[in-house]
C-alpha positions as CSV (number, residue, x, y, z in Angstrom):
1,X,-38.2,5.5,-106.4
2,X,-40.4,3.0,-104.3
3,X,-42.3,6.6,-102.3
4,X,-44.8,4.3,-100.7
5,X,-42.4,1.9,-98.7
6,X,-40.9,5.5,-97.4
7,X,-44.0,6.7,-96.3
8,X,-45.0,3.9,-94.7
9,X,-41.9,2.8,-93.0
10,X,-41.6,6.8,-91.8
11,X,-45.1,6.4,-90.8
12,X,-43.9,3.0,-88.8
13,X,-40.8,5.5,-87.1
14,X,-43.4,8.3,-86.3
15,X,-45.7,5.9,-84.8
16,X,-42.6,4.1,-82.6
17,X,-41.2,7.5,-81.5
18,X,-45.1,8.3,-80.2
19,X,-44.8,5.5,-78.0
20,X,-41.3,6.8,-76.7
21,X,-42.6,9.5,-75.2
22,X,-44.7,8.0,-72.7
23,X,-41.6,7.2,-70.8
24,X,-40.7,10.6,-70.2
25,X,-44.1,11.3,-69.6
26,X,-44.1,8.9,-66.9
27,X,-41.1,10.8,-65.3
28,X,-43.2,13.8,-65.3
29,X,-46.0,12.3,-63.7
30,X,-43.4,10.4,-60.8
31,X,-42.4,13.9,-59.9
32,X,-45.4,16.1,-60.3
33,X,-44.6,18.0,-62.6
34,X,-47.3,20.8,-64.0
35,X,-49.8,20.1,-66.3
36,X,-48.0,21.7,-68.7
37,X,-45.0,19.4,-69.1
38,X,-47.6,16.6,-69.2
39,X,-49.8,18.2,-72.2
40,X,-46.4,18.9,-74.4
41,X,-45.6,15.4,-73.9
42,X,-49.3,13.8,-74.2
43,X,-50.3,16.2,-77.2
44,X,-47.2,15.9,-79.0
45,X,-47.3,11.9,-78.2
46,X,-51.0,11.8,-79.8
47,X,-49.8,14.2,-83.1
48,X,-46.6,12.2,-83.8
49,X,-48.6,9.1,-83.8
50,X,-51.4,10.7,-85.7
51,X,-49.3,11.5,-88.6
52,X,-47.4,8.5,-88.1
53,X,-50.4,6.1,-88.9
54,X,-51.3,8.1,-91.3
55,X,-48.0,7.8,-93.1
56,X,-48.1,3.6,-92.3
57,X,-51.6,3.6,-94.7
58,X,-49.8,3.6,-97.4
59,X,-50.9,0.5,-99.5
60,X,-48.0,-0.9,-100.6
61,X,-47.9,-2.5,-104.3
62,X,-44.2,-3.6,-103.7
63,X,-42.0,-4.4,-100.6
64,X,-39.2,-4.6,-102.5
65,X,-36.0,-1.3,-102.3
66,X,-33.0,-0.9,-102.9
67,X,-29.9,1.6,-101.3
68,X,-31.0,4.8,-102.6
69,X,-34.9,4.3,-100.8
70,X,-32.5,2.9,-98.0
71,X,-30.4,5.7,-97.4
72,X,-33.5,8.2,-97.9
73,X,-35.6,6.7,-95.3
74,X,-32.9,7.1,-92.9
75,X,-32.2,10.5,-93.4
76,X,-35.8,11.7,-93.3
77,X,-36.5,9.4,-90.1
78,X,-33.8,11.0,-88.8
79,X,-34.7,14.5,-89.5
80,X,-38.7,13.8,-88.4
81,X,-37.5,12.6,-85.2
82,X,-35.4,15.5,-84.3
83,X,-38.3,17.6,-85.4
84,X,-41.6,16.0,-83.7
85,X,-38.8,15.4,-80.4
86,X,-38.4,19.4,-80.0
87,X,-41.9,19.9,-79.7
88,X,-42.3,19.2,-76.3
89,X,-39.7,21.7,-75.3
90,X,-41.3,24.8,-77.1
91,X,-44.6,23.9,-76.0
92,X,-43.4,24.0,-72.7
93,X,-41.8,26.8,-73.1
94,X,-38.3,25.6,-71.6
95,X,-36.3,25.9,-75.3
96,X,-39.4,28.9,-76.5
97,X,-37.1,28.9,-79.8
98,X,-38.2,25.9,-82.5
99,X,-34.3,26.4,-83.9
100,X,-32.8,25.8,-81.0
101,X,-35.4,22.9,-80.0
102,X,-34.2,21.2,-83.0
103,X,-30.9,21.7,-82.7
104,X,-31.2,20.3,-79.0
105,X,-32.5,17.1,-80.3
106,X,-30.5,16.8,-83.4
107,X,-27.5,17.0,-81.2
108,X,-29.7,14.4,-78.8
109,X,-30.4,12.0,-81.7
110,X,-27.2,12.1,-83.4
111,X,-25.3,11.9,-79.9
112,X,-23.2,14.8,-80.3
113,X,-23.9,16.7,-77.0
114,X,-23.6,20.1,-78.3
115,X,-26.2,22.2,-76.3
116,X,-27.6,25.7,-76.4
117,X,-28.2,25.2,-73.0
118,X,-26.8,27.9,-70.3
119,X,-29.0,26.2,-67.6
120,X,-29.3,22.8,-68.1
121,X,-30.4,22.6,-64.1
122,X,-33.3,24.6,-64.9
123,X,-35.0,21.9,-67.2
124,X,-37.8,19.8,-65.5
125,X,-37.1,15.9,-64.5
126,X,-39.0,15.1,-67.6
127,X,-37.4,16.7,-70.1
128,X,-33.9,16.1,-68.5
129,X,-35.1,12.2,-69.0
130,X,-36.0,13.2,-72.5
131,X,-33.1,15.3,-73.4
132,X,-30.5,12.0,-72.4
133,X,-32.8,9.2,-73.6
134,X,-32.1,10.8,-77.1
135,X,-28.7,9.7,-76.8
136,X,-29.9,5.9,-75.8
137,X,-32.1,5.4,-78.3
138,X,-29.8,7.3,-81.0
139,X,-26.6,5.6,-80.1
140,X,-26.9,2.4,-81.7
141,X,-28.9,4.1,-84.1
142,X,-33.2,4.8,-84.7
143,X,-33.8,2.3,-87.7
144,X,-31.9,-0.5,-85.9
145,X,-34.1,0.0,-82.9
146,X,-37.1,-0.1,-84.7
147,X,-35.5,-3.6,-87.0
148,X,-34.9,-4.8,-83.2
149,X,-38.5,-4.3,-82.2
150,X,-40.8,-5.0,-85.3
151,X,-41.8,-8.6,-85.9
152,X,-41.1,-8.7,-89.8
153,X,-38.4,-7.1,-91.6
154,X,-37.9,-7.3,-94.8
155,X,-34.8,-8.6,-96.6
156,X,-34.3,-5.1,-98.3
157,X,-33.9,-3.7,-95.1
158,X,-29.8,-4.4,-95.1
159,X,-30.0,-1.1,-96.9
160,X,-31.5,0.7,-94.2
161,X,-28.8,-0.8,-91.6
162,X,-26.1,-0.3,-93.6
163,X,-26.8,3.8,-94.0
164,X,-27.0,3.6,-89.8
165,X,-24.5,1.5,-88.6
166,X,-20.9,3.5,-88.6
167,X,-17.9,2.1,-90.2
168,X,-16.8,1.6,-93.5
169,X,-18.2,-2.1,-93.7
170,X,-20.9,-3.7,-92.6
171,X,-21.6,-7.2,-91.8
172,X,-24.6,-9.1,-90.4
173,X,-23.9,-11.1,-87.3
174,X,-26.6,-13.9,-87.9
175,X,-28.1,-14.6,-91.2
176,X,-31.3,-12.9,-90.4
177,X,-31.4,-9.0,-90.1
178,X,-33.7,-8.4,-87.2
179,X,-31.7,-11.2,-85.1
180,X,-28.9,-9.0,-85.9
181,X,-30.7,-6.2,-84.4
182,X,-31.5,-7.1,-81.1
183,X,-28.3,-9.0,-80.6
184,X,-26.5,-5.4,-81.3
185,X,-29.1,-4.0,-78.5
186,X,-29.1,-6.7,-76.2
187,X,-25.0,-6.2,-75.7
188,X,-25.6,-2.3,-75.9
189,X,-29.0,-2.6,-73.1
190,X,-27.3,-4.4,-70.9
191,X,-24.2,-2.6,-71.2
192,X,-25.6,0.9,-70.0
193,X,-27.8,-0.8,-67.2
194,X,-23.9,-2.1,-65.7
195,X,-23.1,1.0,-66.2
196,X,-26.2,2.8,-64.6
197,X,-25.5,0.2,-61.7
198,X,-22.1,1.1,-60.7
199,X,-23.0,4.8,-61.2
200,X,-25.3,4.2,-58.4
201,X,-22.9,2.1,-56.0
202,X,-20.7,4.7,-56.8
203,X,-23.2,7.2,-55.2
204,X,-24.7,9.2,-57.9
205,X,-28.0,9.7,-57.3
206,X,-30.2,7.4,-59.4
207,X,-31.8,9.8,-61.5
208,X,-28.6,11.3,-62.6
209,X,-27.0,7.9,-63.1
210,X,-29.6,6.7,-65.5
211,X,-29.1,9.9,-67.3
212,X,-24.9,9.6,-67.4
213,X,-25.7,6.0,-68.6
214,X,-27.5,7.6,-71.4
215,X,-24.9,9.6,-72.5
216,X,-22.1,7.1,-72.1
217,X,-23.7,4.2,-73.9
218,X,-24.7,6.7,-76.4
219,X,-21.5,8.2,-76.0
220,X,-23.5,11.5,-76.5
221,X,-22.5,13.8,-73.0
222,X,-25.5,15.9,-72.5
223,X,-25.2,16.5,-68.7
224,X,-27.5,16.7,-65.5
225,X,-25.8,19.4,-63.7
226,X,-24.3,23.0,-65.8
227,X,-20.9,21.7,-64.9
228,X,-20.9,18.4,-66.2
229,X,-19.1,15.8,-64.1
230,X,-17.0,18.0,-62.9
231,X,-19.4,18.6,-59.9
232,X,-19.2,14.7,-58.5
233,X,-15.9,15.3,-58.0
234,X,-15.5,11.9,-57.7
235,X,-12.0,9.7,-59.1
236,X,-14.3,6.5,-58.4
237,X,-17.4,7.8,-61.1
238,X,-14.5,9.5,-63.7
239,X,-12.9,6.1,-63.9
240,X,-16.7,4.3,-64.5
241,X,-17.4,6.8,-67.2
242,X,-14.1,6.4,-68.8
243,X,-14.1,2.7,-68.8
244,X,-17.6,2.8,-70.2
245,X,-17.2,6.0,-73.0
246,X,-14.0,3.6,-73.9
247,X,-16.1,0.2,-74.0
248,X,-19.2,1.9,-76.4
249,X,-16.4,3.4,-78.5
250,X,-15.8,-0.8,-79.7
251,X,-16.8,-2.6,-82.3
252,X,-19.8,-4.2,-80.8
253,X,-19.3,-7.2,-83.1
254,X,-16.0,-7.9,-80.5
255,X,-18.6,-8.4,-78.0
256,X,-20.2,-10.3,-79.4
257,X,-17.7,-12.9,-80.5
258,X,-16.6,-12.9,-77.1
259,X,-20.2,-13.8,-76.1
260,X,-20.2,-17.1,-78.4
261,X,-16.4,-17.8,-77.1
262,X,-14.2,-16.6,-79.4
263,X,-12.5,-14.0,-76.9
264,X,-9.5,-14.8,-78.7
265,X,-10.3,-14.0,-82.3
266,X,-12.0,-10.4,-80.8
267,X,-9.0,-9.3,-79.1
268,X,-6.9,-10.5,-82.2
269,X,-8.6,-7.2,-84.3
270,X,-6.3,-5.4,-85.7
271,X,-8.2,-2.2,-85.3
272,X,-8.8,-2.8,-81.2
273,X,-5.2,-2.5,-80.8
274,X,-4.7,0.2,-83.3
275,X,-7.5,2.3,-80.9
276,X,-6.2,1.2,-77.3
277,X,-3.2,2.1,-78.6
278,X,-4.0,6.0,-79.8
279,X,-5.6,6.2,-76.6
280,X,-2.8,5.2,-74.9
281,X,-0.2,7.0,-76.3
282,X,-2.7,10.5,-76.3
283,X,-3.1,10.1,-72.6
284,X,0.4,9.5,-71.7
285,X,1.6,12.5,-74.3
286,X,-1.0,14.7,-73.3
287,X,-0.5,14.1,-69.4
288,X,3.4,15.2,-69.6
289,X,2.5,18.0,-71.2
290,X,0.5,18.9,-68.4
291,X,2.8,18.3,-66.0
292,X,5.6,20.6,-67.8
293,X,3.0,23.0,-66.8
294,X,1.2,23.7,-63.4
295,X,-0.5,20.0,-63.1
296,X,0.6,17.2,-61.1
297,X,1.3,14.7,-62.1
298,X,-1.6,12.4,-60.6
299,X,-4.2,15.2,-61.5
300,X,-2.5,15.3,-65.4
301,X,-3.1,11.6,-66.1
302,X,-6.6,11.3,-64.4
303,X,-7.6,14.6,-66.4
304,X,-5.3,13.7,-69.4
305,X,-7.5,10.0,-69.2
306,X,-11.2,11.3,-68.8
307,X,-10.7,14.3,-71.7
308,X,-9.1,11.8,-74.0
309,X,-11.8,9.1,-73.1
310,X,-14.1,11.7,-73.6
311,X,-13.0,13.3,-77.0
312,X,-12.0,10.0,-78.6
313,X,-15.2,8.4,-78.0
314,X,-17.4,11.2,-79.2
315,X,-19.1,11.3,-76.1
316,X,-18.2,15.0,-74.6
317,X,-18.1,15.1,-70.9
318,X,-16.0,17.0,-69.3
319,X,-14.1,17.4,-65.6
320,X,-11.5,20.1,-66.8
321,X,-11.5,23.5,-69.1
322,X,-9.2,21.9,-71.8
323,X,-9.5,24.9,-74.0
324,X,-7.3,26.4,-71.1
325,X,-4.6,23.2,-71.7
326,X,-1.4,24.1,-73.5
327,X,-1.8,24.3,-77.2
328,X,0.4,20.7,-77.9
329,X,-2.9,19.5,-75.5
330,X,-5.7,20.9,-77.5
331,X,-3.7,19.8,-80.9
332,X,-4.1,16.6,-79.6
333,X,-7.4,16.8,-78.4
334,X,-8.5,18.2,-82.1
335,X,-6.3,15.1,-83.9
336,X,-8.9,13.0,-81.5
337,X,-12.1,14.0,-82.4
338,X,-11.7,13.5,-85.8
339,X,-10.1,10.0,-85.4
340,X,-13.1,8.7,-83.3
341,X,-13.9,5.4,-81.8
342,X,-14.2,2.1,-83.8
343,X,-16.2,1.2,-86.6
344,X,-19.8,-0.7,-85.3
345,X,-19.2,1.3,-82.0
346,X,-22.1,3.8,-81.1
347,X,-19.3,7.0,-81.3
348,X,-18.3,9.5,-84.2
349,X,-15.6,11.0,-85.9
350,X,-14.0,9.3,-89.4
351,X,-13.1,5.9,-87.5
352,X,-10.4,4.5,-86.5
353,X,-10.8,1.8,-89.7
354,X,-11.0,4.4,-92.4
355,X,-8.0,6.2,-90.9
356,X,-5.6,2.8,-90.9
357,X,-6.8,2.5,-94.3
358,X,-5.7,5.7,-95.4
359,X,-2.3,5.4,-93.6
360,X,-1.8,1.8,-95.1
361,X,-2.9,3.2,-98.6
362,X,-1.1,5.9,-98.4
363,X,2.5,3.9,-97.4
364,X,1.1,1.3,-100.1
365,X,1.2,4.2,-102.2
366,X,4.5,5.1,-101.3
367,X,6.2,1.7,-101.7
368,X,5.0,2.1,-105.2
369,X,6.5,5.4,-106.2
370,X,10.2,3.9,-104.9
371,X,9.7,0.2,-107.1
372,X,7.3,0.7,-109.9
373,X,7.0,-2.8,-110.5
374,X,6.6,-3.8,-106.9
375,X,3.3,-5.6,-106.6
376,X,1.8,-3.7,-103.1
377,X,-1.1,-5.3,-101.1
378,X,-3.2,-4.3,-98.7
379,X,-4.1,-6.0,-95.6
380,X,-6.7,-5.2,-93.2
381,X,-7.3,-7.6,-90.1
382,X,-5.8,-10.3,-91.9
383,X,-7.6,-10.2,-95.1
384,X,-6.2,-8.5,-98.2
385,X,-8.3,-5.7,-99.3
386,X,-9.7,-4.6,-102.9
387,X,-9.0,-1.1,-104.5
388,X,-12.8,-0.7,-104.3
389,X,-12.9,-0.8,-100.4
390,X,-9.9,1.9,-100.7
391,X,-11.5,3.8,-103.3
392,X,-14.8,3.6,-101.3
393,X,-12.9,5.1,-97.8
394,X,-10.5,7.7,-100.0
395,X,-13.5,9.1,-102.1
396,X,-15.2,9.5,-98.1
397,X,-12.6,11.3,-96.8
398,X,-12.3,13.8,-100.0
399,X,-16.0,14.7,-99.6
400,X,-15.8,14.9,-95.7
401,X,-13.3,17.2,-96.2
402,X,-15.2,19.3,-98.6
403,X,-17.9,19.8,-96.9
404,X,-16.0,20.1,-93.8
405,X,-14.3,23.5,-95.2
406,X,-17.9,24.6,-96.7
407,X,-19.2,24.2,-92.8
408,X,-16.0,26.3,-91.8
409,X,-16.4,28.8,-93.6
410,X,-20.2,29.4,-92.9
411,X,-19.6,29.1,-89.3
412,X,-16.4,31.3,-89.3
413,X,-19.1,34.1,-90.1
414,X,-20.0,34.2,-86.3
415,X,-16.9,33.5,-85.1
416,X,-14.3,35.6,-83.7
417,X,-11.1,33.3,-84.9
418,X,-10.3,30.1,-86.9
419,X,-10.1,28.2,-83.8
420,X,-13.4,28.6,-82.6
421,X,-15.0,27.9,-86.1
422,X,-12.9,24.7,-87.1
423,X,-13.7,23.5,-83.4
424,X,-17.1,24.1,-83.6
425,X,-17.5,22.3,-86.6
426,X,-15.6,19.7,-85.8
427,X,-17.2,19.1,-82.5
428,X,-20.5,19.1,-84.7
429,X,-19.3,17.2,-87.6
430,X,-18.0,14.4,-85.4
431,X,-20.9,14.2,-83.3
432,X,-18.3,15.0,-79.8
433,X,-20.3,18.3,-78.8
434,X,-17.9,20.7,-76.7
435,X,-14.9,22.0,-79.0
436,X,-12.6,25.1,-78.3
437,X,-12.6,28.6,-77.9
438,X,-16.1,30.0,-78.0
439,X,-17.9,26.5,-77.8
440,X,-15.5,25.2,-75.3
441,X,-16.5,22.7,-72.2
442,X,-17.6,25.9,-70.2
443,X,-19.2,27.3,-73.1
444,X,-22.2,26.6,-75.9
445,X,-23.6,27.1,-78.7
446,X,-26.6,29.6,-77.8
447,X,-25.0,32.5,-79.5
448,X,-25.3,31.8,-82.9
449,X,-27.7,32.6,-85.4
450,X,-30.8,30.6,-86.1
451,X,-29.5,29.9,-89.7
452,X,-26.2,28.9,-88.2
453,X,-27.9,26.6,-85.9
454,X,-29.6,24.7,-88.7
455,X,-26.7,24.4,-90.3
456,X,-24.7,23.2,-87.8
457,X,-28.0,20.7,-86.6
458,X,-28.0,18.9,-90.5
459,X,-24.4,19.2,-90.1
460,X,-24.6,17.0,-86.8
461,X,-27.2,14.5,-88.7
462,X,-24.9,13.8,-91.2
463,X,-22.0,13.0,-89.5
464,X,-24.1,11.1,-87.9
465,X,-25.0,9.0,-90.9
466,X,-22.0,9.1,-92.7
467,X,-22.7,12.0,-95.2
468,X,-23.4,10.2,-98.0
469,X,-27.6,9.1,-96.7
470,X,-28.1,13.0,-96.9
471,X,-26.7,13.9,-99.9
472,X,-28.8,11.4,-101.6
473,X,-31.5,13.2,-99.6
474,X,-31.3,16.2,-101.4
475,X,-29.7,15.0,-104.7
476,X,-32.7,15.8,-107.6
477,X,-32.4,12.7,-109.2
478,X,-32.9,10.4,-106.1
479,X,-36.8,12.1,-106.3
480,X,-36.7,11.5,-110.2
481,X,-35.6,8.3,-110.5
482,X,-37.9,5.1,-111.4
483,X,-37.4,1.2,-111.2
């Protein structure tokens, strides 16, 4: 295990994540805030960099790593961010609690949303900023950010973009890493500032459409106001945020090869139309559903629309009290979180990828069982695929279930029914933030225990990263190991 090119690359995240926190600083000063709001911000800044430099000292007697120094560097910058990140908000006393602090900007981090917030409109401007910009710099992901802004990185460093980026694959866009990097934020930067723009034409107030912009290019949901969008009451910014939670939920590689003019070839992807297509059908299933019941029919699809928007890509916002929907609505609505948005997308769940892969191995499987001889193939947008891509995606989904139930059944302790503990950790898991029942849209998570909230925050983190970064994190011999 190569310990000093962890320590100094988490001293190099520290150090980076010091600097972040001017900018929320900045906010404070803008509005005047007291001088406490500015110490928690400029103390915690001058620690986290502190430690950070620290950390970077490390002399380093090889450059060199490989997936397992990889995959722990991101889970331990991950977890030191969400850590130093809280600090602010207990020494400003407006989360007192450390546990909840952390949980805040686990969920922050990892984009999930989930809050233990009952007054999010009691938070100052600065920590409001602080709170959403989470979900920015999060969303496409902490390690690419820093790859994106350092001037050298190291050929190794695939390792640590492959344990980040989502999907069951991943592939460079240009031959050099760090290229890659800011081409991925480039698309995603000036993504959320279209999106920040229209918010405003729309006549959002600017402060609140920078932090909506947050949360939809993050596809993370925290909110400005306790009733989430519902309070705009506005068709014009539902249909901007849907659009948008719908656009960071794609492959950004798409975007990219419509960039260089090959519009064709991106729309071609086999796994764009599979999730335009689920979204689709769940909006148009979900919406006569509605309408059986009390719901017009123009309110059931522009309701049926956002909440599917919403829950598909992860993101979390919310307009109506769908834990009050019929239960064929909240099925669905459950079905969606753990499907997800695309793989290279900044939103959770298992994927759209790894669940066409699992229906196409499973039929492939099938086909097999009728004609024993039959050779079966594979094919995944266009290209036949190995057993070891299969293997890789079914032995995924057999450990995300397993520690799926584990989660259940540790949450359930707190819970009054099986609805309200499989939502919550599904919600969690998947990074989407409001579930059903007790941690519904008009509810949160403030009620459970401390230990339950730790949990449910390294729950969040690895979901986030794709489980397997964090159980490498705590296996013994990843600590034991030499080269």
């Amino acid at each position: 295990m190569n310990k000093q090119i962890i320590r100094y690359t988490l001293g190099n995240i520290l150090m980076i994540l010091a600097g972040l926190m001017i900018l929320p600083l900045i906010v404070s000063l803008i509005y005047q805030e007291s001088w406490v709001n500015i110490a928690s911000f400029l103390g915690t800044a001058l620690v986290t960099f502190a430690i950070g430099f620290f950390l970077s000292r490390t002399k380093l007697h090889r450059r060199n790593f490989y997936a397992t120094e990889g995959f722990t560097i991101v889970s331990l910058s991950w977890i030191a961010i969400s850590f130093f990140s809280a600090i602010p908000f207990v020494v400003s006393q407006q989360i007192p609690s450390f546990v909840d602090a952390f949980f805040e900007m686990s969920s922050g981090f990892t984009t999930t949303g989930a809050s233990i917030l009952n007054d999010v409109e009691a938070l100052s401007h600065s920590m409001l900023f602080w709170r959403s910009f989470t979900h920015f710099v999060g969303g496409m992901g902490v390690l690419v950010f820093a790859l994106a802004i350092l001037p050298k990185a190291e050929s190794a460093s695939v390792h640590i973009m492959k344990a980040e980026m989502t999907g069951p694959t991943f592939g460079k866009l240009v031959s050099k890493l760090s290229s890659t990097a800011r081409i991925l934020y480039v698309i995603y930067f000036v993504f959320m500032m279209i999106t920040l723009g229209l918010l405003w034409l729309a006549g959002v107030p600017f402060f609140d459409s920078m932090l909506l912009a947050f949360g939809t290019a993050g596809t993370g949901g925290f909110g400005v106001l306790n009733g989430s969008i519902a309070p705009y009451d506005s068709f014009t910014v539902e249909m901007i945020l849907s659009i948008g939670m719908i656009v960071f939920s794609i492959n950004f590689n798409l975007f990219y090869l419509a960039f260089i003019g090959q519009a064709k070839r991106a729309l071609k992807s086999e796994e764009l139309r599979w999730f335009l297509a689920i979204i689709a059908g769940s909006v148009f299933l979900i919406a006569l559903n509605l309408i059986s019941t009390s719901y017009g029919v123009t309110s059931a699809f522009r309701d049926s629309f956002f909440t599917v928007a919403s829950i598909i890509s992860t993101t979390g916002y919310s307009t109506a009290l769908f834990d009050h929907w019929p239960l064929f609505s909240q099925l669905m609505l459950i079905l969606l979180m753990f499907v997800g948005g695309m793989a290279g997308s900044t939103a959770g769940g298992l994927k759209v990828s790894r669940i066409m892969l699992l229906i196409k191995a499973a039929w492939a499987e099938i086909k097999r069982t009728i004609r024993p001889n039959r050779v079966v193939t594979i094919e995944y947008e266009g290209r036949r695929i190995d057993a070891k891509l299969v293997n890789t995606v079914l032995s995924y989904f057999v450990v995300y279930v397993l520690i799926f139930v584990v989660a259940v059944l540790v949450v359930s302790l707190e819970t009054p029914n099986l609805l309200s503990s499989f939502s919550a950790v599904a919600a969690t898991f998947n990074n989407i933030g409001p579930g059903l029942g007790i941690v519904g849209p008009s509810q949160n998570f403030a009620h459970f225990s401390p230990l339950v909230k730790i949990v449910l925050s390294f729950i969040m983190i690895m979901g986030r990263l794709e489980i397997f970064p964090m159980i490498i994190l705590f296996a013994p011999n990843t600590w034991l190991k030499r080269f």
